[in-house]
GUPA-215049 format. One record per residue (C-alpha): x, y, z. Coordinates in steps of 0.5 Angstrom, whole numbers, always signed. Layout:
{{X,Y,Z}}
...
END
This chain:
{{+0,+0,+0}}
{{+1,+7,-1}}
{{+1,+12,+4}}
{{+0,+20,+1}}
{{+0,+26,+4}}
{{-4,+31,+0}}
{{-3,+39,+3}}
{{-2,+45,-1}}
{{-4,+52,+2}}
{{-10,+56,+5}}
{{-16,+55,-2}}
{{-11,+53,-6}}
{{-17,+47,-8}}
{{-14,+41,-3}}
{{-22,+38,-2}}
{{-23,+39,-10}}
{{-16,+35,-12}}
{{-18,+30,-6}}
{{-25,+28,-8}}
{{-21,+27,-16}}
{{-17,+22,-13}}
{{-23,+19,-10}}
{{-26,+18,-17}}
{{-19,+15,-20}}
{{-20,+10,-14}}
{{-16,+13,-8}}
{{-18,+12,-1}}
{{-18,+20,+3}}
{{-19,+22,+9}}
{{-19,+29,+12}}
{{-15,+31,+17}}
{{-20,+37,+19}}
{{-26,+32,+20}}
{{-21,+28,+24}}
{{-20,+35,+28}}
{{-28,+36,+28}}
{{-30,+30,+31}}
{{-24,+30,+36}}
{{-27,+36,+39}}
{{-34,+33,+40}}
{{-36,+34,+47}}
{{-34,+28,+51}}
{{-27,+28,+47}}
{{-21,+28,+50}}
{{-18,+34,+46}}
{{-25,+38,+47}}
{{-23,+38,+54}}
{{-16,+40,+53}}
{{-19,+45,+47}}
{{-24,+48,+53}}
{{-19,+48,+57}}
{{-14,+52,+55}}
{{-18,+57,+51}}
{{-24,+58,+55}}
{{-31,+58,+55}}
{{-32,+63,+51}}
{{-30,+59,+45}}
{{-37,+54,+46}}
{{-43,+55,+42}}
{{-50,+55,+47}}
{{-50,+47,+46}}
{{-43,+46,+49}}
{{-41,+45,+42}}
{{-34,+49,+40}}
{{-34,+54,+35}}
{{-30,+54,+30}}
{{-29,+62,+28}}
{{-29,+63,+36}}
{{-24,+58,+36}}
{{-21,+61,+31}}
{{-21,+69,+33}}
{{-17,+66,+39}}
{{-12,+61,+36}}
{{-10,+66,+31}}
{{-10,+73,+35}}
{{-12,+80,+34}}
{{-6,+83,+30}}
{{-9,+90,+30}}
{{-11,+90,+38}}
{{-4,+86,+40}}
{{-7,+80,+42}}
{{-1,+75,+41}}
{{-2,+68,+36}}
{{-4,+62,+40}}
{{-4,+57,+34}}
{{+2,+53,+35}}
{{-2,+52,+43}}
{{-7,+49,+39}}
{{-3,+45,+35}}
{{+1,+42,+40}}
{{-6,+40,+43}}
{{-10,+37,+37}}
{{-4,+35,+32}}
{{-2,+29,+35}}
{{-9,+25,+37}}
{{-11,+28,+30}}
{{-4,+24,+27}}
{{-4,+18,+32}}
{{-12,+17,+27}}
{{-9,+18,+22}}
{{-4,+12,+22}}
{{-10,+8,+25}}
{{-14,+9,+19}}
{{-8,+7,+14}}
{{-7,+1,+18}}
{{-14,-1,+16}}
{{-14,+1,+9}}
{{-7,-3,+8}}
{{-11,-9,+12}}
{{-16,-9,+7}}
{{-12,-7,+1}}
{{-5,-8,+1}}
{{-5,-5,-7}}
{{-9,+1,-4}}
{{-7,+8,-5}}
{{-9,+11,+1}}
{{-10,+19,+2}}
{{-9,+25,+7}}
{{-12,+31,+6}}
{{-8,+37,+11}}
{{-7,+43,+11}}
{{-1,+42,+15}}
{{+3,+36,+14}}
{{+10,+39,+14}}
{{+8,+44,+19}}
{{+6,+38,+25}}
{{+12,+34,+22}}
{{+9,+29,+19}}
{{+11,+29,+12}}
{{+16,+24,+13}}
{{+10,+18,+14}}
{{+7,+18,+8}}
{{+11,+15,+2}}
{{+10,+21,-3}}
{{+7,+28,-1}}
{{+2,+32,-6}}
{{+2,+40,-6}}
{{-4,+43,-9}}
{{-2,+50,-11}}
{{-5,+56,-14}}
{{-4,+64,-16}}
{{-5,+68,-10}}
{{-10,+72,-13}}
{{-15,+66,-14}}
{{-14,+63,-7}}
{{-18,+70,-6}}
{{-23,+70,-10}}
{{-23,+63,-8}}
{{-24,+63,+0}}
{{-28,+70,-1}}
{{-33,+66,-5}}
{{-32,+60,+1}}
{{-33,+63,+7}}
{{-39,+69,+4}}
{{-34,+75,+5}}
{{-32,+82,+2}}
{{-24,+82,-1}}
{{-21,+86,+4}}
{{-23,+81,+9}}
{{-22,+76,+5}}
{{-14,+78,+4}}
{{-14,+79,+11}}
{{-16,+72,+15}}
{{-12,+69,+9}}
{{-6,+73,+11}}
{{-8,+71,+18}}
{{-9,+64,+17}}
{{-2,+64,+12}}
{{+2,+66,+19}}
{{+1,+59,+21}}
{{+3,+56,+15}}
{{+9,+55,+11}}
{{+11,+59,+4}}
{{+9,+55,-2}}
{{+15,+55,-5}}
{{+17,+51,+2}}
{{+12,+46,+1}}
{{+13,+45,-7}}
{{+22,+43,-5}}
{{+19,+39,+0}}
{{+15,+34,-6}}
{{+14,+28,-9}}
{{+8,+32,-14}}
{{+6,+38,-15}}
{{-1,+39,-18}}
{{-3,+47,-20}}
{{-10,+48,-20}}
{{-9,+55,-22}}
{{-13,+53,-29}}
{{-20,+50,-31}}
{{-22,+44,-27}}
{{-20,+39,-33}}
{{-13,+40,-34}}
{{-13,+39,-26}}
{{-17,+33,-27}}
{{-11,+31,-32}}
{{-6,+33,-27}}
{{-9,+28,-22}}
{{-10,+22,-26}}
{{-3,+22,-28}}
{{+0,+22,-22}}
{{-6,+16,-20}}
{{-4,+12,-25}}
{{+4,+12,-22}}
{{+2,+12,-15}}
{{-2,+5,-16}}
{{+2,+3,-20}}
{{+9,+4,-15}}
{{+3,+2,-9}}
{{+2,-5,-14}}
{{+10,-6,-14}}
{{+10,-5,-7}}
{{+4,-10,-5}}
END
């Protein structure tokens, strides 16, 4: 089997490029969903997450909000409130990868000829770029990964570029993620020459996932 990581920056198109890999006939899993369900009332990380960061980051059912959380962990730059997200990291990144390595193993125990997928934003950033056999970056041009979240998230440009700029603080440059591949997949043009890209990259995957079985 083959273990991949999938990661490129904040709207670049990760989720679009997993679900292509999907129809080819990868096995995906997200680590955000790993992260969500982790964070349920009664988790351990939940407990861990309210902990540290307070009540106020809970909806009225208990339940944690996400843009609250979020508005913590990154800090307010114009009121000097310091970044918290590395605190943050060091509480989910662990129990999310420990999920991660227990999903491949189930894969590989059904298929050992799978390819099996890891869709994260911050794979080398949490050090685990080194537990996947390849390593996939999705990249596009900066000014589509505005348009793209802005439409995504319902906000005006300003703000957009704002909580990218934010949000990017967290995360390593592109260039930085594109030396550190194995592939890289440019989705700054039509969806079918992105479509094109991944199932080329599919077809040598499963092939060296074959050879490896």
């Amino acid at each position: 089997m083959l273990r991949v990581g999938l990661t490129g920056g904040i709207a670049s198109g990760k989720s679009v490029v997993g679900e292509m890999f999907v129809a080819c006939g990868a096995h995906l899993i997200k680590a955000d969903q790993i992260a969500h369900q982790l964070m349920q009332p009664g988790q351990a990380v939940y407990q861990e997450v309210v902990r540290h960061f307070g009540s106020g980051i809970l909806n009225p059912d208990g339940t944690v909000s996400r843009p609250k959380l979020a508005e913590v962990a990154f800090g307010k730059p114009k009121q000097s409130v310091p970044s918290r997200i590395e605190e943050l990291n060091r509480i989910v990144h662990p129990a999310v990868i420990r999920r991660q390595e227990e999903w491949m193993d189930e894969i590989e125990d059904q298929n050992h000829g799978a390819v099996a997928i890891v869709e994260a934003a911050l794979i080398l950033e949490a050090g685990a770029g080194k537990r996947f056999d390849r390593l996939i970056v999705v990249t596009c041009r900066p000014e589509q990964r505005i348009q793209r979240f802005t439409d995504r998230m319902k906000l005006d440009e300003q703000t957009a570029r704002q909580e990218i700029r934010r949000r990017m603080s967290a995360q390593l440059p592109d260039q930085e993620k594109i030396e550190a591949a194995d592939y890289v997949i440019d989705n700054s043009g039509s969806l079918d020459v992105t479509e094109e890209q991944v199932r080329d990259i599919y077809g040598r995957l499963k092939g060296q996932a074959e050879r490896d079985r």
